[in-house]
PyMOL Python script that loads the backbone (N, CA, C, O; Angstrom):
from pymol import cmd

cmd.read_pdbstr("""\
ATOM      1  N   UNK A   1       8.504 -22.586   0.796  1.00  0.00           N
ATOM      2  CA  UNK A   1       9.519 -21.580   1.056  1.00  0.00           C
ATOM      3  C   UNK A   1       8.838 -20.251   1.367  1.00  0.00           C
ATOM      4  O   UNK A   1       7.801 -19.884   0.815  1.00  0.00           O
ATOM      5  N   UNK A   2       9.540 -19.517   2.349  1.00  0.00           N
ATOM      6  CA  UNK A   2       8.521 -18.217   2.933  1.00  0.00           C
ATOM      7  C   UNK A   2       9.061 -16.726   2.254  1.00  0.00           C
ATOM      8  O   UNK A   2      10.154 -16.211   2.489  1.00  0.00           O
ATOM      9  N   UNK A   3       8.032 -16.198   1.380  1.00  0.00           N
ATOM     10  CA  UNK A   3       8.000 -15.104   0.608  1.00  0.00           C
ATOM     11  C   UNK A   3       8.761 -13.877   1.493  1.00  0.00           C
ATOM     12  O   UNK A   3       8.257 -13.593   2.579  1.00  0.00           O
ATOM     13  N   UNK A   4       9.577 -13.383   1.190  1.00  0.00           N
ATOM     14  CA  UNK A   4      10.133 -12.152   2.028  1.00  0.00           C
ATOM     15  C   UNK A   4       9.670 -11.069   1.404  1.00  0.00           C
ATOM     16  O   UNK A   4       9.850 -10.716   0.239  1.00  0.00           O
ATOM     17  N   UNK A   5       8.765 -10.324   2.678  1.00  0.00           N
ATOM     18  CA  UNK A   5       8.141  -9.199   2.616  1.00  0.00           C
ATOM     19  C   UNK A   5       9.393  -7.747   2.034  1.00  0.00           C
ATOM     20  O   UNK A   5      10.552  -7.416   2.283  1.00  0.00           O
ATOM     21  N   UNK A   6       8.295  -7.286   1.195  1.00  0.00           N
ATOM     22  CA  UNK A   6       9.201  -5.679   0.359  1.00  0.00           C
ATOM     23  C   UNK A   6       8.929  -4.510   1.294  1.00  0.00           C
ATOM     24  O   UNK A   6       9.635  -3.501   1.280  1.00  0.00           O
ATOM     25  N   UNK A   7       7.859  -4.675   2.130  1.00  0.00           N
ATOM     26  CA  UNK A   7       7.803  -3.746   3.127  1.00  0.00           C
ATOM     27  C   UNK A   7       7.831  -3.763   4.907  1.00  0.00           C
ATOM     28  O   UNK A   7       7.804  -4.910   5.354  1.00  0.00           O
ATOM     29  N   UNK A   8       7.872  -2.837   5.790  1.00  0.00           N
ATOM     30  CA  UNK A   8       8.068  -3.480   6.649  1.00  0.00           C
ATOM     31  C   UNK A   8       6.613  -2.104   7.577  1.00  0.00           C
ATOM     32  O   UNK A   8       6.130  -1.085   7.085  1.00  0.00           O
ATOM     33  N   UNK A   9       6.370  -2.713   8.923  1.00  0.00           N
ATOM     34  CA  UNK A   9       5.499  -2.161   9.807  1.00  0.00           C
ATOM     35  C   UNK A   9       6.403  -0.800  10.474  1.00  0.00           C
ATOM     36  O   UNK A   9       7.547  -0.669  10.909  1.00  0.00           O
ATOM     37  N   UNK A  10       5.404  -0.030  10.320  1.00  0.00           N
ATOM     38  CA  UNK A  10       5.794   1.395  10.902  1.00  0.00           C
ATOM     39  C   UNK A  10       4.563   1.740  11.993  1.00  0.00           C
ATOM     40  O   UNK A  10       3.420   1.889  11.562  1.00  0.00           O
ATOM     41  N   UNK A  11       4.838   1.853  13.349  1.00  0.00           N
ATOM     42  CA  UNK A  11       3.744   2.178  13.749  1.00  0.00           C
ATOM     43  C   UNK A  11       3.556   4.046  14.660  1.00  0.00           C
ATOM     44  O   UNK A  11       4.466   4.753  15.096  1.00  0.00           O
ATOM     45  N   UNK A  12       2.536   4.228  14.657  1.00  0.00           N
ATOM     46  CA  UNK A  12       2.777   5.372  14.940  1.00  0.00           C
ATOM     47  C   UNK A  12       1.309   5.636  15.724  1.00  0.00           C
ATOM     48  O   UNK A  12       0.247   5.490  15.119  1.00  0.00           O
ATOM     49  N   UNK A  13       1.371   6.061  17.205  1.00  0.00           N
ATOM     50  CA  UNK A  13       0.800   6.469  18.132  1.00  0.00           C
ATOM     51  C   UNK A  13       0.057   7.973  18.198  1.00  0.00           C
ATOM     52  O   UNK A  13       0.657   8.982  18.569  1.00  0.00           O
ATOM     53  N   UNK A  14      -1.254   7.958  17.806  1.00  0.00           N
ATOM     54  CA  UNK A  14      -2.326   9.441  18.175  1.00  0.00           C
ATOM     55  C   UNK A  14      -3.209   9.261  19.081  1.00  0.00           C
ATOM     56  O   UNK A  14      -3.201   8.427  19.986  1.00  0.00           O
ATOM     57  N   UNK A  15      -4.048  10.121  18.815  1.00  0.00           N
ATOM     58  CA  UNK A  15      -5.078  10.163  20.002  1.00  0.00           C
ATOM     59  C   UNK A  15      -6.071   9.947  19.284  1.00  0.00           C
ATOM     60  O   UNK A  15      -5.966  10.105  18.068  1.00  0.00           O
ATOM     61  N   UNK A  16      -7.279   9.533  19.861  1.00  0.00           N
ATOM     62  CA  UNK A  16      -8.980   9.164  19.596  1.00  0.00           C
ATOM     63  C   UNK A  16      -9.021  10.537  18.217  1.00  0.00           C
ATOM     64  O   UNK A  16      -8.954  10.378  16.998  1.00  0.00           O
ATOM     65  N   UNK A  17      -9.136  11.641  18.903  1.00  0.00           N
ATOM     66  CA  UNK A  17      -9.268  13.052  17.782  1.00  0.00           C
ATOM     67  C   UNK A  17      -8.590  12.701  16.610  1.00  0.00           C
ATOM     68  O   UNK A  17      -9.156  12.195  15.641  1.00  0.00           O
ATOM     69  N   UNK A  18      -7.082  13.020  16.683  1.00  0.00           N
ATOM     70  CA  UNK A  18      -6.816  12.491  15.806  1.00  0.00           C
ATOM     71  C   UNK A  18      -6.450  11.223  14.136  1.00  0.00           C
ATOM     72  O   UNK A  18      -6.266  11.308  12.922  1.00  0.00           O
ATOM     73  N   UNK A  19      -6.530  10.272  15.141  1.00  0.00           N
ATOM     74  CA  UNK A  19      -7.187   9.081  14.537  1.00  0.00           C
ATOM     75  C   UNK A  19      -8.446   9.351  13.734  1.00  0.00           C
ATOM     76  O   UNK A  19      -8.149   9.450  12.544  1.00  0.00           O
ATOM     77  N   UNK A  20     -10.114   9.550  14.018  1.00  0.00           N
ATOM     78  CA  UNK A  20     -10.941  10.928  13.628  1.00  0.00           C
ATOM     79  C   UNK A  20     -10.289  11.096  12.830  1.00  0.00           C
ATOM     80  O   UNK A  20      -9.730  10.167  12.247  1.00  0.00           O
ATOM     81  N   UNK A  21     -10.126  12.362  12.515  1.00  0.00           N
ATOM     82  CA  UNK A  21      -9.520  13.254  11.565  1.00  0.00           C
ATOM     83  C   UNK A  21      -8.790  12.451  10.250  1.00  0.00           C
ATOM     84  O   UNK A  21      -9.105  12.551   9.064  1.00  0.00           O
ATOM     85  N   UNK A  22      -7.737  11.642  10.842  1.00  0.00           N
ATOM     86  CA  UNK A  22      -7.143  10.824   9.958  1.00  0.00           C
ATOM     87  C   UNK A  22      -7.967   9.804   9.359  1.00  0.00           C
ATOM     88  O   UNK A  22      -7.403   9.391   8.346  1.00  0.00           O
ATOM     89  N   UNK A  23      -8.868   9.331   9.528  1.00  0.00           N
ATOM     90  CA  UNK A  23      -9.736   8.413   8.907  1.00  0.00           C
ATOM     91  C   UNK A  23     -10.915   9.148   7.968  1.00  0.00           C
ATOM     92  O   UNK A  23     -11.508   8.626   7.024  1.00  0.00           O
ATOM     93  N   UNK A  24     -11.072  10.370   8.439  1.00  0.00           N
ATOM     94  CA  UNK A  24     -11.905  11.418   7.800  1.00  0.00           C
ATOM     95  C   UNK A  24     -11.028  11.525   6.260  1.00  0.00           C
ATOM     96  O   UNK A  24     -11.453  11.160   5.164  1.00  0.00           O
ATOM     97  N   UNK A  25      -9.744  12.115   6.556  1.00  0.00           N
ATOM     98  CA  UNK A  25      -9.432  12.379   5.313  1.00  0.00           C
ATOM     99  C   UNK A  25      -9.097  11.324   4.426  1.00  0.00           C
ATOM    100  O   UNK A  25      -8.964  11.556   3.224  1.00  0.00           O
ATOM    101  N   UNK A  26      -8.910   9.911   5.014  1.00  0.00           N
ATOM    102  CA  UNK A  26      -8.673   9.024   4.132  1.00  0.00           C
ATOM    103  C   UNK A  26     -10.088   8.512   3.730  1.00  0.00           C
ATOM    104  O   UNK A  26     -10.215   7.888   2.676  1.00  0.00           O
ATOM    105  N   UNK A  27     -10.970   8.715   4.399  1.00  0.00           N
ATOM    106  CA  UNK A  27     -12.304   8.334   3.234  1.00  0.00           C
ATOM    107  C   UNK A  27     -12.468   9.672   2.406  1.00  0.00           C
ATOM    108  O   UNK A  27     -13.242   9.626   1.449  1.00  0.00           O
ATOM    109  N   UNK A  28     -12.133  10.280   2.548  1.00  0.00           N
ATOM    110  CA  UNK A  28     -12.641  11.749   1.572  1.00  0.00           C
ATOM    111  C   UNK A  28     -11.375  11.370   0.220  1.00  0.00           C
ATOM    112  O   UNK A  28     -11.403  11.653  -0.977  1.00  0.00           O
ATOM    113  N   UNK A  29     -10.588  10.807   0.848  1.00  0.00           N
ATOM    114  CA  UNK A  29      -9.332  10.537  -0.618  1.00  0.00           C
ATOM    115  C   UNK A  29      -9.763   9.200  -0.887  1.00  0.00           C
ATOM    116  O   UNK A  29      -8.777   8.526  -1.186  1.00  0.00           O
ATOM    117  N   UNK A  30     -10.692   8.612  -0.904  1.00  0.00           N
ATOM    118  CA  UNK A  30     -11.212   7.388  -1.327  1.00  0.00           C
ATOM    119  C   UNK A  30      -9.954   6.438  -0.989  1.00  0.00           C
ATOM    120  O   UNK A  30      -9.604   5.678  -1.891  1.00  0.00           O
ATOM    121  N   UNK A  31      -9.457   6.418  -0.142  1.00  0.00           N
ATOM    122  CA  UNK A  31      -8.383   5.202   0.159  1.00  0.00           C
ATOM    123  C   UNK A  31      -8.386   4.846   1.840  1.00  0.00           C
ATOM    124  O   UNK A  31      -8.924   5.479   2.748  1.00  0.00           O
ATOM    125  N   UNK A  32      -7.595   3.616   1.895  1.00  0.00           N
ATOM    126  CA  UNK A  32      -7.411   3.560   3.393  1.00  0.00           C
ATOM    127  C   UNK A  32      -6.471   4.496   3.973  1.00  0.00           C
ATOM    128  O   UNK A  32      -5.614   5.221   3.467  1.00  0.00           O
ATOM    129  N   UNK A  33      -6.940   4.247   5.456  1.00  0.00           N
ATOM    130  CA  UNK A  33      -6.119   4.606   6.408  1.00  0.00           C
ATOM    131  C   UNK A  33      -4.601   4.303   6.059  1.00  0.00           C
ATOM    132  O   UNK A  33      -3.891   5.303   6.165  1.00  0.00           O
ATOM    133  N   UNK A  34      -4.196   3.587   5.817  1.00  0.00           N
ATOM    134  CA  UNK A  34      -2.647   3.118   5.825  1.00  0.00           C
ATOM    135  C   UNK A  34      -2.267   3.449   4.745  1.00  0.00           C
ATOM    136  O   UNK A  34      -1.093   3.803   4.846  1.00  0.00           O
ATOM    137  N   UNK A  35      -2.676   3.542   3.597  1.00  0.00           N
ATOM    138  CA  UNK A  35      -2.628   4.045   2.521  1.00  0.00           C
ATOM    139  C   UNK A  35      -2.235   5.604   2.462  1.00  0.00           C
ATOM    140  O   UNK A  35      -1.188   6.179   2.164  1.00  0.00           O
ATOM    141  N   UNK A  36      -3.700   6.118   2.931  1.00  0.00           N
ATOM    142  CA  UNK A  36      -3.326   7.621   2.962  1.00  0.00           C
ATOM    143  C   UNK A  36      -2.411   8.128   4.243  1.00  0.00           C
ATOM    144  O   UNK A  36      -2.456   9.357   4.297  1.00  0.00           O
ATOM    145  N   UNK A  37      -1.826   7.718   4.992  1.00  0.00           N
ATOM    146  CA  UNK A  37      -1.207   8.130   6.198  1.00  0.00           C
ATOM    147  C   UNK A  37       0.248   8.129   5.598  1.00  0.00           C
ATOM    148  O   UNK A  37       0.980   9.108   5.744  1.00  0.00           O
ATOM    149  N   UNK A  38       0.731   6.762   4.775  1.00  0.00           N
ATOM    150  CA  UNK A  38       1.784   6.317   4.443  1.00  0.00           C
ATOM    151  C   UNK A  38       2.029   7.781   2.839  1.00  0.00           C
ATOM    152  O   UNK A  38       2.828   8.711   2.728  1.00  0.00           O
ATOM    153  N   UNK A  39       1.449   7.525   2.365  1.00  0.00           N
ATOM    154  CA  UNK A  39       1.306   8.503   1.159  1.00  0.00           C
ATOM    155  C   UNK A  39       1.490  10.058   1.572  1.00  0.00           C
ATOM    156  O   UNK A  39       2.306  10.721   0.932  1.00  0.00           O
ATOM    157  N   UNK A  40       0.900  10.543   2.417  1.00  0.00           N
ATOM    158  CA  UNK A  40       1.292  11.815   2.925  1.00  0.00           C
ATOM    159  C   UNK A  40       2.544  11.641   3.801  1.00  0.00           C
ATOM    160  O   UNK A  40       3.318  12.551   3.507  1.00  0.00           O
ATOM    161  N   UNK A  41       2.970  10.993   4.584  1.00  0.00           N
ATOM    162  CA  UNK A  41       4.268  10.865   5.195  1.00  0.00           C
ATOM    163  C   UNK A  41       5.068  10.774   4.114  1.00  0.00           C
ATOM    164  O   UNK A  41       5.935  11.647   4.101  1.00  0.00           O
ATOM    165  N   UNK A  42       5.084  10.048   3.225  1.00  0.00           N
ATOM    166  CA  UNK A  42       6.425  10.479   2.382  1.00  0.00           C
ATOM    167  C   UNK A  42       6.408  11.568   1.506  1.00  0.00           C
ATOM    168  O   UNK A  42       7.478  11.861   0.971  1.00  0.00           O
ATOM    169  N   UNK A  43       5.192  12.373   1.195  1.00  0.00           N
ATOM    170  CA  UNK A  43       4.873  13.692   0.636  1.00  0.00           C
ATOM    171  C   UNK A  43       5.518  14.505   1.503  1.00  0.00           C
ATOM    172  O   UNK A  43       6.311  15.220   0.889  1.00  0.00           O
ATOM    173  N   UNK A  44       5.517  14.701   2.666  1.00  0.00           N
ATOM    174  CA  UNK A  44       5.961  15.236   3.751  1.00  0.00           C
ATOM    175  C   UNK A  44       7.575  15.583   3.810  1.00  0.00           C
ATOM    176  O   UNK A  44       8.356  16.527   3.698  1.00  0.00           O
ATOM    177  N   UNK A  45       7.537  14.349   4.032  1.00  0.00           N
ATOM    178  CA  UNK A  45       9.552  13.815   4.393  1.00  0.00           C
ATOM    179  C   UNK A  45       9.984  13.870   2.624  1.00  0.00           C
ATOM    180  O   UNK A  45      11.157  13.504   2.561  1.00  0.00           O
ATOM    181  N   UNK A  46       9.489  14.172   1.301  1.00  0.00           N
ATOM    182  CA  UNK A  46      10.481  14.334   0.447  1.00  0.00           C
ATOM    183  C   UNK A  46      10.374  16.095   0.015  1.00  0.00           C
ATOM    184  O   UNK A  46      11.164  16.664  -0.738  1.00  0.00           O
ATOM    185  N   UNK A  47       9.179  16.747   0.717  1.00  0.00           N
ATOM    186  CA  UNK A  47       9.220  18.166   0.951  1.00  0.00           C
ATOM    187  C   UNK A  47      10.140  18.843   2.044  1.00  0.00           C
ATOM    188  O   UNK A  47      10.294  20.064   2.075  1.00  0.00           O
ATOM    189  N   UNK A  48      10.772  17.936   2.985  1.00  0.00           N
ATOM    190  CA  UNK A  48      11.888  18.943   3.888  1.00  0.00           C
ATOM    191  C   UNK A  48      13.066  18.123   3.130  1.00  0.00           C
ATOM    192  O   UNK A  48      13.798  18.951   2.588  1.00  0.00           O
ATOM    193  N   UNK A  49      13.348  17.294   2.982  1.00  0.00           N
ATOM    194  CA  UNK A  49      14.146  16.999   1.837  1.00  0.00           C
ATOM    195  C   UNK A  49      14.859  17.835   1.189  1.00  0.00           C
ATOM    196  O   UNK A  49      15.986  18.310   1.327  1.00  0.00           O
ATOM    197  N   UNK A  50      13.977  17.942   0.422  1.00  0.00           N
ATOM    198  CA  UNK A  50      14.105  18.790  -0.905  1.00  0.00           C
ATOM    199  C   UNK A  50      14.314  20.160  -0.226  1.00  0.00           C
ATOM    200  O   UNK A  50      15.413  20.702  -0.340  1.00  0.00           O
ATOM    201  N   UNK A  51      13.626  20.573   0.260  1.00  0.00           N
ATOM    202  CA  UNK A  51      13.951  22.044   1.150  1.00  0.00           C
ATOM    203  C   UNK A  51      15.026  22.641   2.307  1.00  0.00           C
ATOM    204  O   UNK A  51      15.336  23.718   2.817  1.00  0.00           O
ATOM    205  N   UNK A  52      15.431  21.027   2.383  1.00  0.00           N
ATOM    206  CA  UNK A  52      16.978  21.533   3.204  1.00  0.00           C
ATOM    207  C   UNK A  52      18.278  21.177   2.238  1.00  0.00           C
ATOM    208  O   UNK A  52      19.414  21.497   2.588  1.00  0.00           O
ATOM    209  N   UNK A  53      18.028  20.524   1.059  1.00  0.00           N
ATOM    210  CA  UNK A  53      19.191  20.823   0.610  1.00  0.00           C
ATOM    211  C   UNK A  53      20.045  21.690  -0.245  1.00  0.00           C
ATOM    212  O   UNK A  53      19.701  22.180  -1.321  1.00  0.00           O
ATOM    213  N   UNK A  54      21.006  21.804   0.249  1.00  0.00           N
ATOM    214  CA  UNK A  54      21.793  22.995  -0.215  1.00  0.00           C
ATOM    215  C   UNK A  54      22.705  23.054  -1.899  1.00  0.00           C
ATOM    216  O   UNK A  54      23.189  22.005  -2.323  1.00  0.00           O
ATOM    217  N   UNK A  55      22.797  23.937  -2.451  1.00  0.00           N
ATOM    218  CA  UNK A  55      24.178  23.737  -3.279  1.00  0.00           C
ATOM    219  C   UNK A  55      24.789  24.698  -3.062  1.00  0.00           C
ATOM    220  O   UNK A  55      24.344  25.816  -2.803  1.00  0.00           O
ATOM    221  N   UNK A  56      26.645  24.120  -3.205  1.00  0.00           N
ATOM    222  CA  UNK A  56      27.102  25.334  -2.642  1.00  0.00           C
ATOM    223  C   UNK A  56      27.977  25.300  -4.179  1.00  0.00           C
ATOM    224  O   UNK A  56      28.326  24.358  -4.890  1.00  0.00           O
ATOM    225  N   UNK A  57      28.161  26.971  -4.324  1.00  0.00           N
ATOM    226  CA  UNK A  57      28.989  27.212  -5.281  1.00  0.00           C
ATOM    227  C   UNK A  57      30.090  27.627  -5.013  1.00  0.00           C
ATOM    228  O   UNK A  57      30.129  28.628  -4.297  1.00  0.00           O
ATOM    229  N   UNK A  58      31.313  27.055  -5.454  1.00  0.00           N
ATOM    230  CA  UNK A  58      32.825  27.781  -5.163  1.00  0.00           C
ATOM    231  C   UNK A  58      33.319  28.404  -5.882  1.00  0.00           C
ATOM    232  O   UNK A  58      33.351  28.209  -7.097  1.00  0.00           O
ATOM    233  N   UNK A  59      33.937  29.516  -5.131  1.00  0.00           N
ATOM    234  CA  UNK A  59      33.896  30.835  -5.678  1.00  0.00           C
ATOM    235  C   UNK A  59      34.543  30.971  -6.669  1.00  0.00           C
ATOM    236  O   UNK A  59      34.508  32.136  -7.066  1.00  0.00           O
ATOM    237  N   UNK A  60      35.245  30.187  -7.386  1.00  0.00           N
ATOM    238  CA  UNK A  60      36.062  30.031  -8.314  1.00  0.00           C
ATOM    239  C   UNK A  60      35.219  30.301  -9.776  1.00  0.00           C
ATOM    240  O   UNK A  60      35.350  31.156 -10.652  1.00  0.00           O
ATOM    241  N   UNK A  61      34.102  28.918  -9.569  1.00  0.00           N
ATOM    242  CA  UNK A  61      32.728  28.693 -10.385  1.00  0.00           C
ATOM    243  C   UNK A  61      31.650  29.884 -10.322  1.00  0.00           C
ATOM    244  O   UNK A  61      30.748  29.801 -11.156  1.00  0.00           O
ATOM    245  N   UNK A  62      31.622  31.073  -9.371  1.00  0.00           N
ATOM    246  CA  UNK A  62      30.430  31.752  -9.389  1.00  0.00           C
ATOM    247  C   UNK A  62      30.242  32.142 -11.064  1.00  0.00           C
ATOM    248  O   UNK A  62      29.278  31.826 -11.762  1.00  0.00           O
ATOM    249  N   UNK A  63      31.288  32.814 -11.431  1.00  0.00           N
ATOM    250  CA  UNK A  63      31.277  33.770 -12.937  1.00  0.00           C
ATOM    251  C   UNK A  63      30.747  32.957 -13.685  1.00  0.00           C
ATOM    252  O   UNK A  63      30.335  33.673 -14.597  1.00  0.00           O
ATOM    253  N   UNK A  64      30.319  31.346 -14.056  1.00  0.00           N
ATOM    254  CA  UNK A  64      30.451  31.124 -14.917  1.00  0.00           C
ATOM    255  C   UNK A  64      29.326  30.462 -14.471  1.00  0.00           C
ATOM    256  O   UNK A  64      28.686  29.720 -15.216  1.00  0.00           O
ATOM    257  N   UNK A  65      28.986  30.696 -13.152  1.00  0.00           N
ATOM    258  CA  UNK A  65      27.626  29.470 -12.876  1.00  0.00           C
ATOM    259  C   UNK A  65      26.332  31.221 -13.393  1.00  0.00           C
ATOM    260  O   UNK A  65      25.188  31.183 -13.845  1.00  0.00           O
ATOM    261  N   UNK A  66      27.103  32.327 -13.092  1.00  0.00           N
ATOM    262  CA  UNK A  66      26.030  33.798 -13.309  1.00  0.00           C
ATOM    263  C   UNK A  66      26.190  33.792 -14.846  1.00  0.00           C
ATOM    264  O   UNK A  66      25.378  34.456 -15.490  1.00  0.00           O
ATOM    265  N   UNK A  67      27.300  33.007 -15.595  1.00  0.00           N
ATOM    266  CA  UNK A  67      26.859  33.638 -16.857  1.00  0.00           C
ATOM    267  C   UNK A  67      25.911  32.099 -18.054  1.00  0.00           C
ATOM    268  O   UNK A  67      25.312  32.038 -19.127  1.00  0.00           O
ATOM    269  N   UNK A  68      26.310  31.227 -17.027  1.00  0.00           N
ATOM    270  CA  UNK A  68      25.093  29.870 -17.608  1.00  0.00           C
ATOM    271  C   UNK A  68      23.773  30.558 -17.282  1.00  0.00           C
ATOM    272  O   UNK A  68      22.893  30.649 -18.138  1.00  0.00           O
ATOM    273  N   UNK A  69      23.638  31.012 -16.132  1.00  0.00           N
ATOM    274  CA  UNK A  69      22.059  31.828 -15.774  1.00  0.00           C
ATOM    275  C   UNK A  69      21.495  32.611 -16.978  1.00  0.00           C
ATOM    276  O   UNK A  69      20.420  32.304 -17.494  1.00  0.00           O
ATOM    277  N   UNK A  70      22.325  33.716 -17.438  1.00  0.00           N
ATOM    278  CA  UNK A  70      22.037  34.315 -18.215  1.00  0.00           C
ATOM    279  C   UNK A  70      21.802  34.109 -19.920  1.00  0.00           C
ATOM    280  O   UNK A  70      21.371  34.953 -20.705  1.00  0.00           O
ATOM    281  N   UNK A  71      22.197  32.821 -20.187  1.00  0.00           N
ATOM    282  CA  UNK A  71      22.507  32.571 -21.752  1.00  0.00           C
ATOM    283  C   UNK A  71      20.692  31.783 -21.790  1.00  0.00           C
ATOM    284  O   UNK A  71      20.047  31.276 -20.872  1.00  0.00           O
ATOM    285  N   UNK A  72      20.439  31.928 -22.848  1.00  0.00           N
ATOM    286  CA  UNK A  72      19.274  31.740 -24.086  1.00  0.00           C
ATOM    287  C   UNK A  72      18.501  30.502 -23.298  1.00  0.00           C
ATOM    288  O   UNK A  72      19.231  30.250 -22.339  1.00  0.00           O
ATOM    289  N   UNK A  73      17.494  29.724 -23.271  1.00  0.00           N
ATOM    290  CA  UNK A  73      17.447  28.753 -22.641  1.00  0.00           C
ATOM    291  C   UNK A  73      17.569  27.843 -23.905  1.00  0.00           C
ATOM    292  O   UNK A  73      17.066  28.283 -24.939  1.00  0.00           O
ATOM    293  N   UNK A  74      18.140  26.705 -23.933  1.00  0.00           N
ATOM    294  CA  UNK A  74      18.307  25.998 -24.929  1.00  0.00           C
ATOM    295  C   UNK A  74      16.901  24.742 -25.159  1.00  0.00           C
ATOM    296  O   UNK A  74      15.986  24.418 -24.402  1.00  0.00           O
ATOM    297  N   UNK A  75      17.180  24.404 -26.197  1.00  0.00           N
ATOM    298  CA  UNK A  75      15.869  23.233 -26.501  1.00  0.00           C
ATOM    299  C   UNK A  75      16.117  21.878 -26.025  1.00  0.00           C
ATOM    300  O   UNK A  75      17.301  21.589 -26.199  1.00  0.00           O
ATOM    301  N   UNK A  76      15.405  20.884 -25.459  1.00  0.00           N
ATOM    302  CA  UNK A  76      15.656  20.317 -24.839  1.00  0.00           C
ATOM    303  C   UNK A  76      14.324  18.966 -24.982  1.00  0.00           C
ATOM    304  O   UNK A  76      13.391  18.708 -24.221  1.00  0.00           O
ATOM    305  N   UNK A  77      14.687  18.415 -26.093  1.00  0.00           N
ATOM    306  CA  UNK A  77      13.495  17.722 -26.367  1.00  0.00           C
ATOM    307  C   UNK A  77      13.416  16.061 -25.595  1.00  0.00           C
ATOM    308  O   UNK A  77      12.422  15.355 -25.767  1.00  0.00           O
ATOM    309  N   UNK A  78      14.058  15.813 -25.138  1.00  0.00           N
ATOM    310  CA  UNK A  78      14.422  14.956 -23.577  1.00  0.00           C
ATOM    311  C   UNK A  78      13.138  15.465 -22.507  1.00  0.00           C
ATOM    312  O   UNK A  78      12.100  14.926 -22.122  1.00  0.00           O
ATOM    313  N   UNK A  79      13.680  16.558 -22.297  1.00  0.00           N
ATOM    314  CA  UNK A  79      12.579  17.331 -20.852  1.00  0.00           C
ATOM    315  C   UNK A  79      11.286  17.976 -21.514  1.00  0.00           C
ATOM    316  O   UNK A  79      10.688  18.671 -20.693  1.00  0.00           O
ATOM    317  N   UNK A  80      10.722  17.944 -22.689  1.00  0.00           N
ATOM    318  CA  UNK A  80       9.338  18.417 -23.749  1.00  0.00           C
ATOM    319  C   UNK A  80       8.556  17.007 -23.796  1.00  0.00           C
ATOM    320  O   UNK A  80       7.329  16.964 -23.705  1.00  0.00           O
ATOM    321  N   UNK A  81       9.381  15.820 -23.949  1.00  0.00           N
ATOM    322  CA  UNK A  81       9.071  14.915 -24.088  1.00  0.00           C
ATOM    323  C   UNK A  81       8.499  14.234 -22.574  1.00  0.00           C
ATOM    324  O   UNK A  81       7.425  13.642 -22.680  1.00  0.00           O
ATOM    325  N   UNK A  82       9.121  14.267 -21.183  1.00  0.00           N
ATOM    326  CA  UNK A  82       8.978  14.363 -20.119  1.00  0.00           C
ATOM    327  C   UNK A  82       7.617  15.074 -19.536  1.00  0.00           C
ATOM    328  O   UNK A  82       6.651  14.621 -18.922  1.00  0.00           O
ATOM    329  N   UNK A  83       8.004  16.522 -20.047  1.00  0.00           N
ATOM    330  CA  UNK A  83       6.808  17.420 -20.028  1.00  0.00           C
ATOM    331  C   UNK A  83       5.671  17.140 -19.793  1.00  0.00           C
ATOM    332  O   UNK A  83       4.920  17.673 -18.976  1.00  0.00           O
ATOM    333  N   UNK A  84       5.361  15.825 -20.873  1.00  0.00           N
ATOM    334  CA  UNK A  84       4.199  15.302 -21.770  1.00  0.00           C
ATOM    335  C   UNK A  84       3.565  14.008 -21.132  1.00  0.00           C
ATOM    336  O   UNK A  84       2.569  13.443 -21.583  1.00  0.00           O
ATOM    337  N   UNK A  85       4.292  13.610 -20.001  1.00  0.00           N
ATOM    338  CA  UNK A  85       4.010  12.388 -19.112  1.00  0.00           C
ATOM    339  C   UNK A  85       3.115  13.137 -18.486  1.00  0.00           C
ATOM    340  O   UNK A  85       2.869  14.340 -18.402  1.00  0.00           O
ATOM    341  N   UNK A  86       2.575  11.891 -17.958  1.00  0.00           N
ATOM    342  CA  UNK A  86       1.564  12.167 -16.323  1.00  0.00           C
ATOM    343  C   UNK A  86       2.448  11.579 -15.517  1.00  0.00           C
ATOM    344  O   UNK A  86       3.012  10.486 -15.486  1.00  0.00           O
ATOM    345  N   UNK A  87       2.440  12.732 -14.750  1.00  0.00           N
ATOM    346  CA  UNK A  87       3.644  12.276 -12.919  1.00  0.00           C
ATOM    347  C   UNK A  87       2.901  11.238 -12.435  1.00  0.00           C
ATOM    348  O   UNK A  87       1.705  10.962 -12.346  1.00  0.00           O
ATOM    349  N   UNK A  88       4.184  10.629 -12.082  1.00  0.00           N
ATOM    350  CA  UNK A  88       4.122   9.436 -11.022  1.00  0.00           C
ATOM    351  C   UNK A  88       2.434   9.784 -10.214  1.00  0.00           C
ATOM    352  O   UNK A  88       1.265   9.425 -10.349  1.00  0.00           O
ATOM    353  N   UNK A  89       3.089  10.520  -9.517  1.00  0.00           N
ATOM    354  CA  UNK A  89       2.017  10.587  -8.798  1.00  0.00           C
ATOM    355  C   UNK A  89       0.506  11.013  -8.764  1.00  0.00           C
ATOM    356  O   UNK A  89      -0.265  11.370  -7.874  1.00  0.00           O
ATOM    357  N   UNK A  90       0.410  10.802 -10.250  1.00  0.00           N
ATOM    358  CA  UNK A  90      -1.489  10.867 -10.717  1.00  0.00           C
ATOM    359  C   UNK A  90      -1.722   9.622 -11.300  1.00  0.00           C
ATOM    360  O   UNK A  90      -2.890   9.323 -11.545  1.00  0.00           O
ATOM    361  N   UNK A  91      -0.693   8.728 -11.606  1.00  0.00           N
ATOM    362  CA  UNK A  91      -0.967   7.441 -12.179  1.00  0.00           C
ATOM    363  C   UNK A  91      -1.726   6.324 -10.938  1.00  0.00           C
ATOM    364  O   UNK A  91      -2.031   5.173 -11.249  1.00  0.00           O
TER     365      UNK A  91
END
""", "prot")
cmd.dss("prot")
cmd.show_as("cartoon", "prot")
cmd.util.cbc("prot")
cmd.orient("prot")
């Protein structure tokens, strides 16, 4: 019976230079090419992500979203505990 693949082929077209370059930095990050190309592309794409999205507040909610801003920061031993991990992404 034939194993169904979890990932799929992405291909993506540079030049001689670039290619270079890209193989440069993936031996300097001790990994492959596909490795490090794939790894910075989604570093990439979850940084505009994150940077285009919006929240919008309705105006109804401003007073009370300016006066949560202002109150004490509370303890939060959930996110101390979190704190205390190593991110994903050094494991």
């Amino acid at each position: 019976m034939a194993q169904l693949s979890t990932t799929s082929v992405l291909s993506v077209r540079v030049n001689p230079d670039e290619r270079a370059m890209l193989e440069a930095a993936a031996e300097q990050a001790h990994t492959n090419l596909s490795d490090f190309i794939r790894r910075k592309a989604l570093e990439a794409a979850e940084a505009d992500v994150v940077n285009r999205t919006v929240v919008i507040i309705p105006a109804k909610d401003w007073e009370a979203f300016e006066g949560w801003l202002g109150r004490p920061a509370e303890s939060n031993p959930a996110l101390a505990a979190l704190m205390q991990r190593t991110p994903t992404w050094e494991r």
